[in-house]
N, C-alpha and C positions, 0 to 999 in steps of 0.2 A: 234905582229909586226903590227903596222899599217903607213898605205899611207894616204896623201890628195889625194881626188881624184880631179880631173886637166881637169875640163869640156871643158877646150878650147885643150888642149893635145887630149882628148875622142873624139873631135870633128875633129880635125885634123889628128886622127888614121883612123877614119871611113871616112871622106873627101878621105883620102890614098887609103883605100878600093875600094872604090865608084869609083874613078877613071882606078884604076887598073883595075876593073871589067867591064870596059866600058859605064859608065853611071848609073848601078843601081848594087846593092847586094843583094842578099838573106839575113834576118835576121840574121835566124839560123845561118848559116855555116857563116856570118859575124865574128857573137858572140863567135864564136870556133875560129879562125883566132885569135882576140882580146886575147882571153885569151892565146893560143897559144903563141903569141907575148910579154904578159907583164910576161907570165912564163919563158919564155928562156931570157927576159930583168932579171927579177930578178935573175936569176944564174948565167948569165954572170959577171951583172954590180952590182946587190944588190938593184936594185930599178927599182921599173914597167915603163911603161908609162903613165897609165891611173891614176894610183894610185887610181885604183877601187880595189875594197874586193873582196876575193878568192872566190866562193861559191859551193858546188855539188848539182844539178839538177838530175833527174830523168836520162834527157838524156845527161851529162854529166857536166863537170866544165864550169862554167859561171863568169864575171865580175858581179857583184851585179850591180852597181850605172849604167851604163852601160844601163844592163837587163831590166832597169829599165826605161829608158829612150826608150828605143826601145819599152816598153810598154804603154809610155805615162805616168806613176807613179814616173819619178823622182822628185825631189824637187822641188818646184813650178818655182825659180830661173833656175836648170840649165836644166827645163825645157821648158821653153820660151825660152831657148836662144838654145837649141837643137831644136826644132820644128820651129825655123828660118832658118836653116840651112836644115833639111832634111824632106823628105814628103814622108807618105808610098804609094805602092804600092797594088796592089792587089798580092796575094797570099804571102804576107808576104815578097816583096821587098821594096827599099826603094831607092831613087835617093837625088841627091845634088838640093836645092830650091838658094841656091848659095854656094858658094865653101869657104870652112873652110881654115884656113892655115896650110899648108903643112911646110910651113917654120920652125913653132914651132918645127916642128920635127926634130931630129939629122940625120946623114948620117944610124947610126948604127942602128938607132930607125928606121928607114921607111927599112935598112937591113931585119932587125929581123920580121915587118910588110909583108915584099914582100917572108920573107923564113914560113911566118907560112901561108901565102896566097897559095904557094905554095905546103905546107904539105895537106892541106885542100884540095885542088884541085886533091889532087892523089888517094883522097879515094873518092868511091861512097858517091852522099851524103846523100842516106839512111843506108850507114856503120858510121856515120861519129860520132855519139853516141856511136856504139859498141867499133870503135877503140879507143874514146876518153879513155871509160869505162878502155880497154885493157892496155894503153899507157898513163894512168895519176895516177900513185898509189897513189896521192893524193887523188883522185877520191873515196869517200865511198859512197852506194847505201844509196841516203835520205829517200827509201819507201815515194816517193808522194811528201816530203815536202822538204827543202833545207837545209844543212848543211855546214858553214861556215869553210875554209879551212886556218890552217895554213901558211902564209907564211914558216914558222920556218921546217914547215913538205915538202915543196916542194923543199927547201937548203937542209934538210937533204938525201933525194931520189936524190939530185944530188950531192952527195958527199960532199956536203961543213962538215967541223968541227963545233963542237958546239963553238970552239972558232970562227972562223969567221961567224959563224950564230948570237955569240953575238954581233961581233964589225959591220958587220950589220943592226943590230936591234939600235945599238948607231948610228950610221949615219944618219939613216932614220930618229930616233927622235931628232938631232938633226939639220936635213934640216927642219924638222916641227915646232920646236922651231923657228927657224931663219926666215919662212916664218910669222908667229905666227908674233914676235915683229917687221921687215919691212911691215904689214899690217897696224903698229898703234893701236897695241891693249896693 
């Protein structure tokens, strides 16, 4: 199953963040929040926010494109336009350089954003790997390196049918498709 990933949506999640948290976010425990959020977006609704790729980390499940972008290596594009938007910090914080739209976001989306903000906030955030480990069976130990997480596997751990995992998997390709040819391609 695959997402476009929706660099102005990613920018708009973390703007959400940023603000919530009073000005600046911790990376890490940002990037738990995020994935948090586009995980219970996907079981609710069938389709993320970020429309970033699943991935498992050492210290837990990650948004790839994201991850990526919080380390400076996203794509050269949606990375100039991420690095206009936010400036890190020392010790791995990060503040708004100006403010993303929040607008972009749905009611339910900045919901699901404020309840995984939440969730994150209740655990120590040197447990915040362990409980991830604990409370994402998605979650397989990469040993060091990264291993990419089914969508299909985190519907099935929350009860969805293989028949609504499939007709799932049809929607998502065919908002892709339909983004596809109103781009002009």
């Amino acid at each position: 199953m695959l997402f476009d990933f929706d660099i102005d949506k990613s920018i708009a999640a973390v703007t959400f963040l940023v603000q919530k948290e009073g000005g600046e976010v911790d990376m890490f425990l940002s990037l738990k929040m995020l994935y948090l959020a586009d995980k219970e977006a996907l079981t609710k609704w069938g389709k993320t926010i970020t429309g970033a790729s699943f991935y498992s980390l050492p210290k837990g499940p990650i948004l790839s494109e994201v991850y990526n972008l919080f380390k400076g290596t996203g794509s050269k594009e949606n990375q100039n336009k991420w690095d206009s938007y936010f400036a890190e910090l020392v010790k791995h914080t990060i503040r708004l350089l100006r403010e993303g739209d929040v607008g972009l976001l749905s009611e339910r989306e900045a919901d699901v954003l404020e309840s995984a903000r939440r969730k994150i906030h209740e655990i120590a955030p040197w447990k915040v790997a362990d409980w991830l480990h604990k409370n994402c069976p998605e979650w397989q130990d990469p040993q060091g390196g990264s291993i990419p997480i089914d969508p299909s596997t985190i519907l099935r751990n929350a009860g969805k049918s293989e028949e609504e995992i499939k007709l799932i998997e049809e929607s998502n390709e065919t908002m892709r498709f339909a983004k596809y040819m109103l781009s002009g391609h």
